[in-house]
TILORO-150844 format. One record per residue: x negated, z, y of N, C-alpha, C in turn; residue in three letters. Coordinates in Angstrom, 1 decimal. Last residue first. Example, Ala and Ser with C-alpha at 12.3 -4.5 7.8 and 13.67 -1.06 7.14 Angstrom:
BEGIN
R    n.x    n.z    n.y   ca.x   ca.z   ca.y    c.x    c.z    c.y lofi
R  -12.8    7.1   -2.2  -13.7    7.1   -1.1  -12.9    7.9    0.0  SER
R  -13.2    7.8   -5.7  -12.3    7.8   -4.5  -13.2    7.8   -3.3  ALA
***
This chain:
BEGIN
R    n.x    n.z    n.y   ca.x   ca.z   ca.y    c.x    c.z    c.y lofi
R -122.7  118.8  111.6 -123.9  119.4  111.7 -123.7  120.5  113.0  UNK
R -122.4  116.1  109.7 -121.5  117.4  109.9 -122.5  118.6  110.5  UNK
R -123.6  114.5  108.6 -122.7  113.9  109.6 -122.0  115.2  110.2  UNK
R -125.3  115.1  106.7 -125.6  113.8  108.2 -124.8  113.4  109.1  UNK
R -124.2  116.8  105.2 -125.2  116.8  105.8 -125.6  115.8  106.5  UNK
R -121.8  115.2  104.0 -121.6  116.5  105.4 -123.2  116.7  106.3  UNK
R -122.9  113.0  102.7 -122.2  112.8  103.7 -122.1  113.6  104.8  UNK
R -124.0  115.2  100.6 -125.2  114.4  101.8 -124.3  113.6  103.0  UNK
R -121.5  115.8   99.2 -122.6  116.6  100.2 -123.8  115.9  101.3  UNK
R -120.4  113.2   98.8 -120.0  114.2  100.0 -120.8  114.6  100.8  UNK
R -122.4  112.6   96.7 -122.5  111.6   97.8 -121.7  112.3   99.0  UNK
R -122.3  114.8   94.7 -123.4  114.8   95.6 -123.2  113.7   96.9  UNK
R -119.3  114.2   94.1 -119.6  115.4   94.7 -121.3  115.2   95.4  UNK
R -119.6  111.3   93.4 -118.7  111.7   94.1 -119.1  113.3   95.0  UNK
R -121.0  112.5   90.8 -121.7  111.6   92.1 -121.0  111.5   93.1  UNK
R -118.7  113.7   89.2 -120.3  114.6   89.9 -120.5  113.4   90.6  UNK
R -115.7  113.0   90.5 -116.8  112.8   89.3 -117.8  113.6   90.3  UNK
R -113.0  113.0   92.6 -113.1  113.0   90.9 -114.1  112.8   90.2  UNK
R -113.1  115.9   94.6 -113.5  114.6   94.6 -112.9  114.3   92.9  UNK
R -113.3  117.9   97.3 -112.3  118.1   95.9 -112.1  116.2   95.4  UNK
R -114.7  120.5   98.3 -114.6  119.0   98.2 -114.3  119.3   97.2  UNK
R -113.5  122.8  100.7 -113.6  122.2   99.7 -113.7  121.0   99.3  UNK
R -114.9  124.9  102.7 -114.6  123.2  102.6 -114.8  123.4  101.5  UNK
R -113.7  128.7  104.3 -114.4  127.4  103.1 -113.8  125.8  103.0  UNK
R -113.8  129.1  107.7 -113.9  129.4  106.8 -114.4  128.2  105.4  UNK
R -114.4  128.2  110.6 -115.3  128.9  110.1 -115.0  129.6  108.3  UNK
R -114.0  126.8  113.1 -113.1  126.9  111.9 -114.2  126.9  111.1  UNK
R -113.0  126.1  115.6 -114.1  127.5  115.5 -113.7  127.8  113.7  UNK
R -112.0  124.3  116.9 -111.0  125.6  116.2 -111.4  126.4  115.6  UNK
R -114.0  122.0  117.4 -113.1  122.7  118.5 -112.3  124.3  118.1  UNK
R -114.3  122.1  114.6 -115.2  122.7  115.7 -114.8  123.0  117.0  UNK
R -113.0  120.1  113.9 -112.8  121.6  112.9 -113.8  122.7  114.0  UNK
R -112.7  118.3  115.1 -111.6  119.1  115.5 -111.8  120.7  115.0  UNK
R -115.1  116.8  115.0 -114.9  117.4  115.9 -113.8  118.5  116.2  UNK
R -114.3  116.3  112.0 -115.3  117.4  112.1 -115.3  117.7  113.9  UNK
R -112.2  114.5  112.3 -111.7  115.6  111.7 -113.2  117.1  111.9  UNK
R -113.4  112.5  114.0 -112.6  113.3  114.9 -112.3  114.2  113.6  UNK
R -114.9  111.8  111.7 -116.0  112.1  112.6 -114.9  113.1  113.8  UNK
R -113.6  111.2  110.1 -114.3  111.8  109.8 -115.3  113.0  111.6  UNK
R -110.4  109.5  109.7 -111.9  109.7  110.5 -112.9  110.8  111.0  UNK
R -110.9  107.8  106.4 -110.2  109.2  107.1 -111.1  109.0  108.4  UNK
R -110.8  105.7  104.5 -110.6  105.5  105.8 -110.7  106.6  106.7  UNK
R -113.1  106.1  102.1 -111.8  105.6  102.7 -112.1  105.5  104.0  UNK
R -115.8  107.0  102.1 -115.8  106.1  101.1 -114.2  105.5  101.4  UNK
R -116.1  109.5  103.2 -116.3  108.5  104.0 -116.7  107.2  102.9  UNK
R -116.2  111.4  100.2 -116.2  111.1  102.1 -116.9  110.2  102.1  UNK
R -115.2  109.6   97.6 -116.6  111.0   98.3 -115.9  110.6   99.9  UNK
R -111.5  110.1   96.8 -112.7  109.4   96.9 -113.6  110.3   97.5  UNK
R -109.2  110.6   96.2 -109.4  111.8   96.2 -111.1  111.0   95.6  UNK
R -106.3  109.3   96.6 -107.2  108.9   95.5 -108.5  109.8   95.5  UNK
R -103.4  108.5   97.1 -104.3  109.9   97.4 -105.6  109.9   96.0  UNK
R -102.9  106.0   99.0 -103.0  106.4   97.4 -103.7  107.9   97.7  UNK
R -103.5  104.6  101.8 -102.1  104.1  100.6 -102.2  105.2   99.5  UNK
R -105.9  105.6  102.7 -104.1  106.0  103.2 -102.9  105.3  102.5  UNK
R -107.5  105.5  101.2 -107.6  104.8  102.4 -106.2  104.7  103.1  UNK
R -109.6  108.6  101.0 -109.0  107.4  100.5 -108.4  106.7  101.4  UNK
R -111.3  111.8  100.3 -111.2  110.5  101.2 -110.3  109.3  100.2  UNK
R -111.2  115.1  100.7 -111.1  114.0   99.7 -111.2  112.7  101.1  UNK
R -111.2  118.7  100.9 -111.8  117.5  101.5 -112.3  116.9  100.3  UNK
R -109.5  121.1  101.7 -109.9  120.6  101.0 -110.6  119.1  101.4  UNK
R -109.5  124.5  103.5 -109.6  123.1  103.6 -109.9  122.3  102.4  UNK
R -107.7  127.8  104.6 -108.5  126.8  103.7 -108.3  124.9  103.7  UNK
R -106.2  128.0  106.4 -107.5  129.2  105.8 -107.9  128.8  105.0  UNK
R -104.5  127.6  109.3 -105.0  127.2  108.3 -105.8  128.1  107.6  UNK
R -102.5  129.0  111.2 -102.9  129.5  109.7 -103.3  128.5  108.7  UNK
R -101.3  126.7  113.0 -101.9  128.0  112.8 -102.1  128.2  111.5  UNK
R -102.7  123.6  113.6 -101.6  123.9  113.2 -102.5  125.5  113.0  UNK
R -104.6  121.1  113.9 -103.8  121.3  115.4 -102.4  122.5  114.6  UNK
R -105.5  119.2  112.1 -106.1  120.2  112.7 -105.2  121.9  113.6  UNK
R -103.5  117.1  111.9 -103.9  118.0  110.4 -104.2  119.5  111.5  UNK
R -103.6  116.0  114.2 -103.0  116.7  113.9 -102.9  117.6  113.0  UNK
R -106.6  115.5  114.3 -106.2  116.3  115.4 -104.5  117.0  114.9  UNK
R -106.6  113.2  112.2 -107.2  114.6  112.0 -106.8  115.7  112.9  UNK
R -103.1  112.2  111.5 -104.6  112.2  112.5 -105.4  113.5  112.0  UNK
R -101.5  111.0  109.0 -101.5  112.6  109.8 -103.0  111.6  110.3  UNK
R -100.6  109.5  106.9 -100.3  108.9  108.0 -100.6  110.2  109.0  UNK
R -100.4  110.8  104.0  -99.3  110.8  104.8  -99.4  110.6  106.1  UNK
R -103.3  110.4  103.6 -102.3  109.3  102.7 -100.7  109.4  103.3  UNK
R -104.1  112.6  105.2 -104.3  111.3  105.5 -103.5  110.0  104.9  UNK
R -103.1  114.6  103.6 -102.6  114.8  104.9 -103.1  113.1  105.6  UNK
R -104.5  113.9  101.7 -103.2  114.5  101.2 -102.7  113.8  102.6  UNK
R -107.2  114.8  102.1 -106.8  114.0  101.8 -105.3  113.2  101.6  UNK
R -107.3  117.4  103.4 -106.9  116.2  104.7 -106.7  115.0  103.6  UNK
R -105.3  120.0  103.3 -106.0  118.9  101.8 -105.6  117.7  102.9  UNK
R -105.2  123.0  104.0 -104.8  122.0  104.7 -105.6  120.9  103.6  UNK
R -103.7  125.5  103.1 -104.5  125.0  102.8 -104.3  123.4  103.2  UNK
R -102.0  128.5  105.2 -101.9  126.9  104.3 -103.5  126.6  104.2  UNK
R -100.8  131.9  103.9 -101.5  130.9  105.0 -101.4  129.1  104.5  UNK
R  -98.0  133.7  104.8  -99.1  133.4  104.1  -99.9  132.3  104.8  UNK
R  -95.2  134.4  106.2  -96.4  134.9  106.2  -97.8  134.7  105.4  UNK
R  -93.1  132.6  105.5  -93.4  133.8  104.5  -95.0  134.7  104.7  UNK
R  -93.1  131.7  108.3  -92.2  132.4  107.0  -92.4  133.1  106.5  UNK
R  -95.4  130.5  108.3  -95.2  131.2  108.8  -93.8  132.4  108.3  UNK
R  -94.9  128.9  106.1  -95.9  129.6  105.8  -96.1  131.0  107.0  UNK
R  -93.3  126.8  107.1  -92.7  128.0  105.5  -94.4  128.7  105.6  UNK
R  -94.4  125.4  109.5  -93.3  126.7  109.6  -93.2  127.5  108.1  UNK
R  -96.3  124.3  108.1  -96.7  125.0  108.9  -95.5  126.1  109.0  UNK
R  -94.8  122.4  106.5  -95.2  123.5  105.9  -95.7  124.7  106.3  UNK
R  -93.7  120.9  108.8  -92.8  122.1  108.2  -93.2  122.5  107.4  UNK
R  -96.3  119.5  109.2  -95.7  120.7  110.4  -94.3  121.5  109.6  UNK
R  -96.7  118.0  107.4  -97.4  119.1  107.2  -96.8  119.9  108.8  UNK
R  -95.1  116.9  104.6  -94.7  117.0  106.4  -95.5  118.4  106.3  UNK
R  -94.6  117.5  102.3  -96.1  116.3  102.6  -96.1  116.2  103.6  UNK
R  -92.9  119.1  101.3  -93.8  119.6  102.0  -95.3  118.5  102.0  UNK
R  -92.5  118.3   97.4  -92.4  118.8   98.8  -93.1  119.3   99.8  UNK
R  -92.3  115.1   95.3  -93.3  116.0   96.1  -92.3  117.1   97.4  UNK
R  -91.1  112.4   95.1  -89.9  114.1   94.7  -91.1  115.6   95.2  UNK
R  -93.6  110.5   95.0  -92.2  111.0   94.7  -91.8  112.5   94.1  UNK
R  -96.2  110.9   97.6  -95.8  110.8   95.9  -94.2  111.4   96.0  UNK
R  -98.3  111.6   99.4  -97.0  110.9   99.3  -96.6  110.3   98.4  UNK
R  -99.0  115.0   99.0  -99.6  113.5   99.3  -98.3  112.9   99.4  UNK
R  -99.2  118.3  100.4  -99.1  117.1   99.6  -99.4  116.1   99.8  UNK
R -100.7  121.3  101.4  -99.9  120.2  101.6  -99.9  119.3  100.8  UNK
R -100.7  124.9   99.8 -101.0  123.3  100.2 -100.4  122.4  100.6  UNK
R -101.1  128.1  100.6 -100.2  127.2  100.3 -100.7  125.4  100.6  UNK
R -102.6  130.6  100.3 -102.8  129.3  101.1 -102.2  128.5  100.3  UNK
R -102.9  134.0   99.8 -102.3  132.8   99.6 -102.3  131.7  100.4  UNK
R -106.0  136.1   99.6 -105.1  135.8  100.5 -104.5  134.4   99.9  UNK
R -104.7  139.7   98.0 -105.0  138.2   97.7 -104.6  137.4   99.2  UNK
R -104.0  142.1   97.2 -104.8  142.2   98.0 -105.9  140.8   98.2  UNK
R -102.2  142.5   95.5 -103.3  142.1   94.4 -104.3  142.6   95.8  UNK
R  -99.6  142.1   97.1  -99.7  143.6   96.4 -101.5  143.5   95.9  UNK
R  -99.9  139.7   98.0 -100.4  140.7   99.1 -100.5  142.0   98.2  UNK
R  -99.2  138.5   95.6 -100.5  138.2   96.3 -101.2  139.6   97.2  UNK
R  -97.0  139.2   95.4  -97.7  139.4   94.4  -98.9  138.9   94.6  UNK
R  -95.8  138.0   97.1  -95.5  139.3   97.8  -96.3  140.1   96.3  UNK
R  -96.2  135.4   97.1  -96.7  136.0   98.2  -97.0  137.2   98.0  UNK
R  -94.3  134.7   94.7  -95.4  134.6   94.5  -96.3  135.4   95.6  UNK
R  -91.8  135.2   96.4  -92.1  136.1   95.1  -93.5  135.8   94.7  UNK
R  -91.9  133.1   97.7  -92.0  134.1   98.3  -92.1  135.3   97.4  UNK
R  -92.1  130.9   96.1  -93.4  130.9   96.9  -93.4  132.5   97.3  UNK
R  -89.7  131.6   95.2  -90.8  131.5   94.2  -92.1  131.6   95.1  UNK
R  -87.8  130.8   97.3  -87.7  131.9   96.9  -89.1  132.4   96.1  UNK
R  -88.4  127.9   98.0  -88.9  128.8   98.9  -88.7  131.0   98.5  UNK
R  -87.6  126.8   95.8  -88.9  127.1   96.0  -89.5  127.8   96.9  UNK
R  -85.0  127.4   96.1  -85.4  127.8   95.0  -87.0  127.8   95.3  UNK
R  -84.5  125.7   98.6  -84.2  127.4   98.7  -85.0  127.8   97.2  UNK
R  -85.2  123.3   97.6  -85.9  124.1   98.3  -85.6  125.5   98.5  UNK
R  -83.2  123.3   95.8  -84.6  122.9   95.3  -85.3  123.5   96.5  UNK
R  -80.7  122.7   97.6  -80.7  123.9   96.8  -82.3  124.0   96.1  UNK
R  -81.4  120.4   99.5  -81.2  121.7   99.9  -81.4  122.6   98.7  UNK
R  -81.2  118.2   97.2  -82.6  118.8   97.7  -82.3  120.3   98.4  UNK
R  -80.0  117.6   95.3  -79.6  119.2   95.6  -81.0  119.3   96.2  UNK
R  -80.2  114.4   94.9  -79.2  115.0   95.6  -78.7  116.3   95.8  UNK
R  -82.4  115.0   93.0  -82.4  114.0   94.2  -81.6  115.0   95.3  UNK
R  -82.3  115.4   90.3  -82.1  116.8   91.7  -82.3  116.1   92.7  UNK
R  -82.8  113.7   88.8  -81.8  113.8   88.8  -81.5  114.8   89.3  UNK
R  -86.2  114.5   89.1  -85.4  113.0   89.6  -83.8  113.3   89.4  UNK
R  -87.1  117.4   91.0  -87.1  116.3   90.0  -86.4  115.3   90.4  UNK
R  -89.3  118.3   93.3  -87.8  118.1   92.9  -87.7  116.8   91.9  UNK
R  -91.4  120.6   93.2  -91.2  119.4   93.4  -90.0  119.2   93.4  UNK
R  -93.1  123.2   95.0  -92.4  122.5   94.2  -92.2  121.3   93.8  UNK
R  -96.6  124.2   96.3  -95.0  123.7   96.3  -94.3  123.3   95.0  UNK
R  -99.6  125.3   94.8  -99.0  124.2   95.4  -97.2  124.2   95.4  UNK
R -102.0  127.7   96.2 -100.9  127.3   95.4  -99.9  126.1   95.7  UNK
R -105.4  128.9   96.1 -104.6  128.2   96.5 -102.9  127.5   95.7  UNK
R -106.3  132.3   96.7 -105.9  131.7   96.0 -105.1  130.3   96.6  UNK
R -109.3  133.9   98.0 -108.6  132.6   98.4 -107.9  132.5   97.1  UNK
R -110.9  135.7   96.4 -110.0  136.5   97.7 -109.1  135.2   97.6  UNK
R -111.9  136.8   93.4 -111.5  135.5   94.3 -110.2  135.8   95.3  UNK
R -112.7  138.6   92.1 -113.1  138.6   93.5 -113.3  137.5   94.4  UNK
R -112.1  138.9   89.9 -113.6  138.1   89.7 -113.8  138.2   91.3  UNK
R -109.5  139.8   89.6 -110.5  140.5   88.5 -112.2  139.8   89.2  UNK
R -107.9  138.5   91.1 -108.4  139.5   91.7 -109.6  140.2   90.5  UNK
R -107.8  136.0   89.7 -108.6  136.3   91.0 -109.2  137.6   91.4  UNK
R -106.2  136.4   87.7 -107.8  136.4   87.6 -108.3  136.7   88.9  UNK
R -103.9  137.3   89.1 -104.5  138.4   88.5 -106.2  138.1   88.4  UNK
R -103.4  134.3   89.6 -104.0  135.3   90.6 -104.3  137.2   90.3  UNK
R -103.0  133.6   87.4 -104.3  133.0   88.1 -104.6  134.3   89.2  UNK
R -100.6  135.0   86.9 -101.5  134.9   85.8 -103.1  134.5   86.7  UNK
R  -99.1  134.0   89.0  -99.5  135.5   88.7 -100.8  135.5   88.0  UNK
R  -98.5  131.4   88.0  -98.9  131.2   89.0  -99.8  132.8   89.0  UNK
R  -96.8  132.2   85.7  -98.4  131.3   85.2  -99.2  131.5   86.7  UNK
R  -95.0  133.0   86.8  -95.5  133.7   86.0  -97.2  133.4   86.2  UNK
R  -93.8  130.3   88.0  -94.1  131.8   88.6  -95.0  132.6   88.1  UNK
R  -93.4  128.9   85.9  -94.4  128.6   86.7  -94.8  130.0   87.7  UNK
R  -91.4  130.3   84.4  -92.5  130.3   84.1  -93.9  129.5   84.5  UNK
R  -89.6  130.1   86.6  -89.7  131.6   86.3  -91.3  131.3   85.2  UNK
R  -89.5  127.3   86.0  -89.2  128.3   87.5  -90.2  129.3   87.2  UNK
R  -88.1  127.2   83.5  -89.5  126.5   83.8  -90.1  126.8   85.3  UNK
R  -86.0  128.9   83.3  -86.8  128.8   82.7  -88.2  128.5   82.9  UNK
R  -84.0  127.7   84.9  -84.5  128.7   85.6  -85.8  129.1   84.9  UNK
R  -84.3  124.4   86.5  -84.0  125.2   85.3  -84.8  126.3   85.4  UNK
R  -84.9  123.8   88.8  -83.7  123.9   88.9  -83.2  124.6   87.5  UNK
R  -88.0  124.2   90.3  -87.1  123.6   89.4  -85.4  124.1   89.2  UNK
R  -90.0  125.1   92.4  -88.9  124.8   92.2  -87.7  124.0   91.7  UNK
R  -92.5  125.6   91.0  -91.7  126.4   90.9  -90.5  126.6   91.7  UNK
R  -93.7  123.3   88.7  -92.7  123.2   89.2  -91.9  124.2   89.7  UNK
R  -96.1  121.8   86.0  -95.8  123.5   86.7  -94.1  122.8   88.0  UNK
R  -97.9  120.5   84.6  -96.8  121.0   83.9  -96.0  121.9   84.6  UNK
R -100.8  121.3   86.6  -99.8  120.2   85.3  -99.0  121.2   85.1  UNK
R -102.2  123.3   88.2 -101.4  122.0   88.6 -100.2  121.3   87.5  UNK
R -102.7  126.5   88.6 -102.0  125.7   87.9 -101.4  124.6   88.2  UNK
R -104.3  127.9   91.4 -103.6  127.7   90.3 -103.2  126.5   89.7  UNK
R -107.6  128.1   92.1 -106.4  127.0   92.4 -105.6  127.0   91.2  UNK
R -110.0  130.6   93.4 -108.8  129.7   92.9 -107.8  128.7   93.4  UNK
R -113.4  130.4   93.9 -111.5  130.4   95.0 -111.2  130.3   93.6  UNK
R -116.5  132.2   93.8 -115.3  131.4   93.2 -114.0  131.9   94.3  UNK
R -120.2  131.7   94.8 -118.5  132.7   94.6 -117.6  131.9   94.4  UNK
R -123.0  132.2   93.1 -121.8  131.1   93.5 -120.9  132.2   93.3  UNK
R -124.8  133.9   91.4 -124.7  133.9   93.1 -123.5  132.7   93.2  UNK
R -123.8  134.8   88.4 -124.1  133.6   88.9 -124.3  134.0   90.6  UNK
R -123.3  136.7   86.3 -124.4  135.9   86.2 -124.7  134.6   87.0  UNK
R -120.6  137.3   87.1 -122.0  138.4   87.3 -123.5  137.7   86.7  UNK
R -119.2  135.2   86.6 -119.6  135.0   87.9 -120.8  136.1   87.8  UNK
R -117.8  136.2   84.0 -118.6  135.0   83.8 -119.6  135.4   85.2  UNK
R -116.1  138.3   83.5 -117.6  138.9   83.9 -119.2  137.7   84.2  UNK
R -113.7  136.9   82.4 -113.7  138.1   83.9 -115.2  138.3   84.2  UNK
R -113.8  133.9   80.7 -114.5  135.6   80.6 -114.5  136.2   81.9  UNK
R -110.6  132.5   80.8 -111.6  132.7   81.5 -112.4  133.8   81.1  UNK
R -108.4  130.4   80.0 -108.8  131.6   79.2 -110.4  132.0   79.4  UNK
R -108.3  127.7   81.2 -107.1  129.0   81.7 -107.8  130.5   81.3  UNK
R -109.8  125.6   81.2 -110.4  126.8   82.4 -109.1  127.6   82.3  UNK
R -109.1  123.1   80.5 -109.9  123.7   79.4 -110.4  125.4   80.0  UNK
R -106.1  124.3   81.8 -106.9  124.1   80.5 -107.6  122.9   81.3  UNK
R -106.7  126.0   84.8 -105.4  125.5   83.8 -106.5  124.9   82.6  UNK
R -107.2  126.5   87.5 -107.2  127.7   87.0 -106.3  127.0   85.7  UNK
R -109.8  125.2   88.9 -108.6  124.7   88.7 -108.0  125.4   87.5  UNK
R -112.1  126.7   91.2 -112.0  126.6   89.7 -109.7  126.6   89.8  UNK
R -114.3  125.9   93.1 -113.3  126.2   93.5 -112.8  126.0   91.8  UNK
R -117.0  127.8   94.4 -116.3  126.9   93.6 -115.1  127.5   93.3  UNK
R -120.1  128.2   96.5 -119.0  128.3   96.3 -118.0  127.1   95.7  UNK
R -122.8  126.9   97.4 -122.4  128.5   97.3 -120.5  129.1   96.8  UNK
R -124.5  124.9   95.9 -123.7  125.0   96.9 -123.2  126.7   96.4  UNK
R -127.0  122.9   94.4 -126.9  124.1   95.9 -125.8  124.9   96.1  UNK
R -126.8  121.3   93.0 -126.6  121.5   94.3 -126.4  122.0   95.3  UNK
R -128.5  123.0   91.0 -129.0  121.5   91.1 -128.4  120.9   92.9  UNK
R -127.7  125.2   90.7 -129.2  124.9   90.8 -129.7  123.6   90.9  UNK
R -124.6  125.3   91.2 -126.0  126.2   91.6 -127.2  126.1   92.0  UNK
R -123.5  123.7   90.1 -123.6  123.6   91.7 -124.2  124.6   92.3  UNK
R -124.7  123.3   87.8 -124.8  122.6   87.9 -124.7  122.3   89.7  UNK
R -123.7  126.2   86.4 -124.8  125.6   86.5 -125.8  124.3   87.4  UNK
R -120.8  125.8   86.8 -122.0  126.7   87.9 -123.1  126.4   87.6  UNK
R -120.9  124.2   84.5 -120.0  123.4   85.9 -121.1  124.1   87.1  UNK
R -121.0  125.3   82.4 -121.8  123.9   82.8 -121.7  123.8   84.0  UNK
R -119.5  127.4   82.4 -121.0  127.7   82.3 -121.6  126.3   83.1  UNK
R -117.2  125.9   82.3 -117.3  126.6   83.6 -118.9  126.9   83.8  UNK
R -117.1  122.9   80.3 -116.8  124.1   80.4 -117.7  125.1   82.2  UNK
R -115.4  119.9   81.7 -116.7  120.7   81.3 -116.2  121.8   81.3  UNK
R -114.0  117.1   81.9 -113.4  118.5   81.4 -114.7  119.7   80.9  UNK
R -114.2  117.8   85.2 -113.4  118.0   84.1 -113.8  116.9   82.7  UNK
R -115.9  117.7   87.4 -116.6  118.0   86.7 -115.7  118.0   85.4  UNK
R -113.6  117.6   89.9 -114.7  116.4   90.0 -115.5  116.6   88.2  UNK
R -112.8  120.1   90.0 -111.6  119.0   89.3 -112.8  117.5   89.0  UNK
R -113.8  122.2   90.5 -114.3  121.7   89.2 -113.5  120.6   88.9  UNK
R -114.8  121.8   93.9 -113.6  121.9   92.4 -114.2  121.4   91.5  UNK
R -117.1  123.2   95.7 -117.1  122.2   94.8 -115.8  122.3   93.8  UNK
R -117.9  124.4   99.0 -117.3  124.7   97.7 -117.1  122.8   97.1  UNK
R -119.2  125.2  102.0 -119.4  124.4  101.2 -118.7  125.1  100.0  UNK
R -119.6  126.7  105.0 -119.4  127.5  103.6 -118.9  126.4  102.9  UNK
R -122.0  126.2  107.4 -120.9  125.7  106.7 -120.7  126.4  105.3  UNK
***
């Protein structure tokens, strides 16, 4: 298993603490770094002192790249670049990026909010594939003005634009998805792994909600699904109670 940790569980620590901590204390080979403050203004040469390889995950707060003002668009885009230049500087092949949203008095131009996002994803891609980056696009939870929490039409924009999706079963379980379906789609290339009990995307240790666990690891096995798990939890005990979750149950 290629095992990864988000620093989202570890916030607001600095990065030194963080690898230290899923290095030598748990092991794990891989992190997933939430590319936004207190972690925007990164040293490029941090990782040469660590065996842990890093993903990215751009910019969550404050972001929207499809907004309807062109400004805040164009400067999520930006910001989005910005991560993925790090990437390429530290030899983070995986970048993951998330959808738009539609604000509240855009209700009613949802068509035009998506063409706008679907233009930004596709200007973000094609600054991926120049970097030599691969893009995995996420699924959502079920939260207002969110897009793409229907993980079969994110399946299609990804085919689209040719990049890949990041399948976040948390996400995918708070919107009522089976593991077989989560599973059941092309271009997955990255996984995130939360638990909650399908009202709240609450981003609990495994097997602490409802998910079913046991048909999501038979599925990932049927599909020879061989690349990185992210656990993407909210506190360090959270992260060690996953790990020993996977190790007794994931084998």
């Amino acid at each position: 298993m290629k095992i990864a940790a988000s620093t989202l569980a570890f916030y607001p620590k600095n990065l030194e603490e963080i690898l230290l901590i899923l290095e030598e204390e748990l092991k794990i080979d891989y992190c997933e770094i939430i590319h936004e403050c207190p972690l925007n203004n990164l040293d490029n040469n941090i990782f040469d002192s660590y065996s842990i390889k890093p993903t990215i995950h751009t910019p969550i707060s404050d972001m929207n790249i499809a907004s309807p003002t062109k400004l805040i668009r164009k400067g999520s885009v930006n910001e989005i670049k910005k991560s993925m230049e790090l990437a390429n500087k530290i030899d983070a092949n995986i970048v993951v990026v998330h959808p738009g949203r539609i604000p509240f008095l855009a209700r009613i131009f949802e068509d035009k909010i998506l063409d706008l996002n679907h233009d930004s994803l596709k200007e973000c891609a094609t600054y991926a594939n120049d970097l030599g980056l691969t893009m995995c696009v996420e699924n959502m939870p079920d939260m207002e003005g969110y897009l793409f929490k229907d993980i079969s039409k994110l399946s299609d924009l990804v085919e689209d634009l040719d990049v890949y999706m990041t399948m976040d079963v948390g996400h995918a379980h708070n919107c009522k998805f089976s593991p077989k379906e989560m599973l059941n789609l092309d271009r997955i290339k990255h996984i995130h792994l939360s638990d909650n009990d399908a009202s709240w995307d609450n981003h609990d240790a495994l097997g602490q909600g409802t998910l079913n666990f046991e048909e999501l690891f038979k599925e990932l096995k049927n599909n020879n699904y061989d690349d990185i798990l992210v656990i993407e939890v909210k506190n360090p005990e959270d992260v060690e109670n996953s790990l020993n979750f996977l190790k007794n149950n994931f084998k």
